[in-house]
ROMARPA-359272 format. One line per 8 residues: number of its first residue (from 1); their letters; for each residue y, x, z of C-alpha. Coordinates in Angstrom, 3 decimals, decimal comma. Example, Ala and Ser with C-alpha at 12.3 -4.5 7.8 and 13.67 -1.06 7.14 Angstrom:
2
1	as	-4,500:12,300:7,800; -1,060:13,670:7,140 $
REM end
This chain:
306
1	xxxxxxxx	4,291:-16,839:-3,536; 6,386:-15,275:-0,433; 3,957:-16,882:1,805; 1,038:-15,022:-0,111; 3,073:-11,625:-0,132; 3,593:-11,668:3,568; 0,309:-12,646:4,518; -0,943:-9,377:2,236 $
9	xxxxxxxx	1,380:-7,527:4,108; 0,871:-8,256:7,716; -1,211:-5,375:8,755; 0,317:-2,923:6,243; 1,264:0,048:6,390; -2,368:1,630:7,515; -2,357:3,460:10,407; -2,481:6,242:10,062 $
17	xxxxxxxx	-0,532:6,077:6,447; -2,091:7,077:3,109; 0,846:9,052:2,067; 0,227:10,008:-1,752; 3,961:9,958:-3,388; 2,548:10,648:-6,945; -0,094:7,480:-6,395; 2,798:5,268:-5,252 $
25	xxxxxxxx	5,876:6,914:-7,854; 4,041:8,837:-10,485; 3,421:12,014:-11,762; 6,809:13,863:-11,642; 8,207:15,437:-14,433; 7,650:19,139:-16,127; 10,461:20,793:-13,983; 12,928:22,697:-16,335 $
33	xxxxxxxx	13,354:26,759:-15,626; 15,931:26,203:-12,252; 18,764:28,194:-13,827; 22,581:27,496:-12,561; 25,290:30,422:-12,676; 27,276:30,207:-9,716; 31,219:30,866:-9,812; 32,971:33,058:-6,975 $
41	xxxxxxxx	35,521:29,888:-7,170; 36,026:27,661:-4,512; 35,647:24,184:-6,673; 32,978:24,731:-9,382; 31,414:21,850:-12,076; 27,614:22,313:-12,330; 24,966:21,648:-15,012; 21,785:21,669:-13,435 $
49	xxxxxxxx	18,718:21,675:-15,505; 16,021:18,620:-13,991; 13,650:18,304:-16,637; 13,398:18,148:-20,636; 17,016:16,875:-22,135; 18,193:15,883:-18,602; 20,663:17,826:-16,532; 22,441:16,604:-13,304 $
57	xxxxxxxx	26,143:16,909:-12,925; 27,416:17,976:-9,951; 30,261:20,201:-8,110; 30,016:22,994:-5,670; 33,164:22,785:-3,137; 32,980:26,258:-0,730; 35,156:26,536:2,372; 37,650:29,242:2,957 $
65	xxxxxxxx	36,137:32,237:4,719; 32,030:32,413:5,507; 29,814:29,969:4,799; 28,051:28,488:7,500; 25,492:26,283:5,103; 25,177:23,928:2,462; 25,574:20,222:2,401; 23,692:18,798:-0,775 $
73	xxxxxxxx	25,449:14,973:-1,153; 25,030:11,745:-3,412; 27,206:8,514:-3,096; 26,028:5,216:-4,761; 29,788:4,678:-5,932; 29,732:8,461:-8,040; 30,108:12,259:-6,959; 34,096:11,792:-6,860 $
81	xxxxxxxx	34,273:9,136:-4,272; 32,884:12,199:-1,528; 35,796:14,001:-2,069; 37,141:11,086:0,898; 33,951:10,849:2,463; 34,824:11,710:6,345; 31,516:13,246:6,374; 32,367:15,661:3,741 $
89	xxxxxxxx	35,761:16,387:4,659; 34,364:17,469:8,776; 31,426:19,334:6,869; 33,772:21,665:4,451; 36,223:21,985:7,104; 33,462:23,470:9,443; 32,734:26,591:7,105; 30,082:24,618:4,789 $
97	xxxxxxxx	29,946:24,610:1,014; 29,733:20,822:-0,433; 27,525:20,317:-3,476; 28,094:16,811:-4,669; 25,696:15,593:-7,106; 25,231:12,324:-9,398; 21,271:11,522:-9,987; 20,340:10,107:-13,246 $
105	xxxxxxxx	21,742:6,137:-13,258; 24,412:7,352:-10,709; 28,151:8,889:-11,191; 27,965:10,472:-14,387; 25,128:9,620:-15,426; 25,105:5,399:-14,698; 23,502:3,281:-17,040; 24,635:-0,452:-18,008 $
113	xxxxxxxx	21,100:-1,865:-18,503; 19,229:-1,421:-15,272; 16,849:-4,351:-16,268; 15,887:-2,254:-19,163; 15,596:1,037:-17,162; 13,296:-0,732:-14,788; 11,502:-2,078:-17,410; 10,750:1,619:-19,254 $
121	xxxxxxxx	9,909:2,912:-16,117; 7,588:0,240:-15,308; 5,711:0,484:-18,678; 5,484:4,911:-18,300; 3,698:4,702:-14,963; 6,744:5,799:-13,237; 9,687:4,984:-10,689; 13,067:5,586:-11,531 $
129	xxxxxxxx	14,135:6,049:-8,032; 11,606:8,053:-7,651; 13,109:10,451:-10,232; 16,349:10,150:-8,758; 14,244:11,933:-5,969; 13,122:14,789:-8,353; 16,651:15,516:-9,340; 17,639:15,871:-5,892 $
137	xxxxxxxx	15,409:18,490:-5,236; 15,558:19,983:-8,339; 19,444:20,604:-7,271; 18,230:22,270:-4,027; 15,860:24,336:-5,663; 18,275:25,761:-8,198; 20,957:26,148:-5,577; 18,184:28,508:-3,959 $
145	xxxxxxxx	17,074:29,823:-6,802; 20,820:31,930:-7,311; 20,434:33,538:-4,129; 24,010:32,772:-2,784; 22,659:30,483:-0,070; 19,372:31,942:1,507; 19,237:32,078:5,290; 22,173:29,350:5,276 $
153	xxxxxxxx	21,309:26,193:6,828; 21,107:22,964:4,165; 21,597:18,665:5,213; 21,361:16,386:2,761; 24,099:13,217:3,070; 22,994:10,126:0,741; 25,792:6,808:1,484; 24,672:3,730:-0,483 $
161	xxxxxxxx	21,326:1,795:-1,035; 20,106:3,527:-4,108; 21,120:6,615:-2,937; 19,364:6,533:0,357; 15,833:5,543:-0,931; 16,202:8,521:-3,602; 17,212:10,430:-0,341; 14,142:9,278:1,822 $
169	xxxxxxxx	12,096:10,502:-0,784; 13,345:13,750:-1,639; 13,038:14,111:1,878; 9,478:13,599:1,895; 8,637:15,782:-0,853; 10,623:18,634:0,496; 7,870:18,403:3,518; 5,262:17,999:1,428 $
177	xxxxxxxx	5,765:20,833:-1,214; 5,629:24,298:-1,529; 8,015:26,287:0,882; 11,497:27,078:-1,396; 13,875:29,487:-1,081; 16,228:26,310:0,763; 14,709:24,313:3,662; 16,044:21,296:5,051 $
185	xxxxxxxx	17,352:21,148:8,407; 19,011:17,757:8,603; 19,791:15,138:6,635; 22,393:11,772:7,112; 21,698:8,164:5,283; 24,269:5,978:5,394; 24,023:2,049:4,435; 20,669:2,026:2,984 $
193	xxxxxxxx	17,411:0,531:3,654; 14,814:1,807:6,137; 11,960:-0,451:5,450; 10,052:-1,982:2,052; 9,603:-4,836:4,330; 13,743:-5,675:3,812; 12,294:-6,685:0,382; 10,664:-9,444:1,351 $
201	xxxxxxxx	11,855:-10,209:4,230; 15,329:-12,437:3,514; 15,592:-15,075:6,162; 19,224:-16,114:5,436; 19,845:-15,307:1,448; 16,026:-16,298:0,063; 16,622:-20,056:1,046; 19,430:-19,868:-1,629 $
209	xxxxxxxx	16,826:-18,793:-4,676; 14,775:-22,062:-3,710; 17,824:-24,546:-4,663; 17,210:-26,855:-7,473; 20,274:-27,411:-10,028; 20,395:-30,447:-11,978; 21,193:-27,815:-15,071; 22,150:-24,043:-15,380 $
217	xxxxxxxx	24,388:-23,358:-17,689; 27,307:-20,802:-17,941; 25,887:-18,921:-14,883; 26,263:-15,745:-14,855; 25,650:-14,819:-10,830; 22,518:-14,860:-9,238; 22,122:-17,367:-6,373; 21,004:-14,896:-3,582 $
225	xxxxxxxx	21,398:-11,196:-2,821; 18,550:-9,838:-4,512; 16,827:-6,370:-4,323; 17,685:-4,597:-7,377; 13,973:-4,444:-9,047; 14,279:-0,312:-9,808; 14,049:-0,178:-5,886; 10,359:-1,992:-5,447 $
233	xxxxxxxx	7,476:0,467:-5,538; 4,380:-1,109:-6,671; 1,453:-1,398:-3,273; 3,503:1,351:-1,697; 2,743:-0,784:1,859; -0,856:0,307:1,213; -0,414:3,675:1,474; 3,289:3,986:3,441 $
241	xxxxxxxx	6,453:2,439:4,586; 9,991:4,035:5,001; 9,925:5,173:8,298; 6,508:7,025:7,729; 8,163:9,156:5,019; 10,606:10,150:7,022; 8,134:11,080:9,632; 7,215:13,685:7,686 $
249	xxxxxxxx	9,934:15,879:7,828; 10,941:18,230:10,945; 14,473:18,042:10,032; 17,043:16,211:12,615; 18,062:12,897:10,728; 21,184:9,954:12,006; 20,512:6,592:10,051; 23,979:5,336:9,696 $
257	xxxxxxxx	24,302:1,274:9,316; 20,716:0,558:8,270; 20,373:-2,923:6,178; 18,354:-5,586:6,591; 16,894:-8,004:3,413; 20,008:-9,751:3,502; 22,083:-6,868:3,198; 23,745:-7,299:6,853 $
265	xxxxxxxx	24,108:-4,262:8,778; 20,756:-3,804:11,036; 20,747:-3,757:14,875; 20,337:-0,844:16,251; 17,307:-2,565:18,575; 15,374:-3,596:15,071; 16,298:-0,116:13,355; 14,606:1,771:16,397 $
273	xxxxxxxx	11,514:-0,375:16,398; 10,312:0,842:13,112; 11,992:4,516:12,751; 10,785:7,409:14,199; 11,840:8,581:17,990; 12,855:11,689:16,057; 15,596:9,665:13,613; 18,709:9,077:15,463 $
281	xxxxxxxx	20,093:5,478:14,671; 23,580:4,092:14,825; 24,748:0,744:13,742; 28,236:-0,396:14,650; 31,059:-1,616:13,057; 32,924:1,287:13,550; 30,217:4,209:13,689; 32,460:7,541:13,674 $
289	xxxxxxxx	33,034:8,535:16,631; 28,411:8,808:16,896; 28,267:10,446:13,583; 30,961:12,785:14,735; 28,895:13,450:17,988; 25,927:14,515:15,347; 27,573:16,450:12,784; 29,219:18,384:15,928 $
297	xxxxxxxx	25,468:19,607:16,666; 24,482:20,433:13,219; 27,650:21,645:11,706; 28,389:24,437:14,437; 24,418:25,289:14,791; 22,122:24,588:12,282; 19,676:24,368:14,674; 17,229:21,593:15,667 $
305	xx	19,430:18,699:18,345; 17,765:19,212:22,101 $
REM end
């Protein structure tokens, strides 16, 4: 069965792509009226409206003194686990506001029965990442929508597997829609995938799933690393791959400690061979000093890297 995948996949993506994100993740939801009431406090709770009987919750963190933009941020681990994040922490003590936010199966809003959730959105023609997506940009479009951040720059900071596939495609569709009140100037993905090809492609941890037991009882593990099966998009190599999506966008992007199938941190040799000469790429065990040299250039300007 691998054998057959890969060989359908050798010459895939098409060049040049066939990038339809509603063919590949389904229609997207009616959008609900984009209606948050901002606080003049510095640490705010939000209740953003994303579609019928769904609202994302998030925070709004604004620095002392002017605000130099807005940094729009989701965490795999939950909203309250950026409060740390060194990213954060350099952004808000540069002058920007911090809106972290928990997408729906994230944070707040996690669900115990991801099987099942796969499984729903499987049989409605949809992909729940792919919502996750929608509620990002949802949260950008109210945030623009109250007026307190227009002509302020705006990155987008996703750490964590899930969270950086919902990123890469909320990135996309902020290139691909209708200009909002809140564009995109950069964006940071930390420790997420940067390929659908990392799906199938397991050289070290697929071996394991081949291993015949003389019985199976009492386990409760499985015996390799596998994707989680909300991440696959259906064909999606017939009409895109990762890198392509992110192609689309003209905002100035660092991939932070890409993974590979296995889950191992990606060379920074591989990583560059599929991105785009646009996406800065760092992998390293100990990446700060690079992502410091990045958020210097976007933090004090706002304005595209030379």
């Amino acid at each position: 069965m691998m054998e057959a995948v890969r060989r359908l996949a050798r010459d895939l993506p098409p060049s040049p792509p066939r990038i339809d994100l509603k063919a590949v993740l389904g229609a997207v939801p009616s959008a609900a009226p984009s209606r948050v009431k901002l606080s003049g406090d510095r640490l705010q709770r939000l209740v953003i409206p994303s579609e019928a009987g769904l609202d994302i919750p998030a925070f709004l963190l604004r620095p002392m003194g002017e605000v130099h933009g807005l940094l729009v941020a989701l965490d795999d681990r939950g909203k309250e686990l950026l409060a740390t994040d060194p990213v954060i922490t350099t952004a808000h003590a540069r002058g920007w506001a911090v809106c972290g936010m928990d997408p729906r199966g994230i944070g707040e809003s996690a669900v115990d029965e991801n099987g099942w959730v796969f499984a729903v959105s499987l049989l409605l023609g949809e992909n729940f990442v792919g919502r996750q997506a929608w509620d990002i940009g949802r949260v950008l479009e109210a945030l623009g929508a109250a007026g307190a951040f227009l002509g302020k720059a705006v990155g987008l900071y996703a750490c964590g597997q899930n969270a950086c596939l919902a990123a890469t495609y909320a990135i996309a569709r902020a290139s691909d829609s209708e200009p909002t009140a809140l564009k995109l100037k950069w964006y940071l993905l930390r420790e997420g995938f940067v390929s659908y090809r990392a799906f199938i492609d397991r050289p070290r941890s697929l071996p394991a799933s081949y291993r015949l037991l003389r019985e199976d009882r009492d386990r409760t593990t499985a015996f390799d690393r596998e994707i989680p099966a909300a991440f696959f998009a259906f064909d999606a190599l017939r009409s895109f791959d990762l890198p392509q999506l992110l192609a689309l966008s003209p905002a100035d992007g660092l991939i932070v400690n890409p993974l590979d199938g296995d889950r191992d941190r990606l060379p920074e040799t591989a990583a560059r061979g599929v991105l785009p000469p646009r996406v800065r790429v760092v992998s390293a065990e100990e990446p700060g000093a690079r992502v410091e040299e990045f958020l210097h250039a976007v933090l004090r300007t706002g304005t595209p890297l030379e």
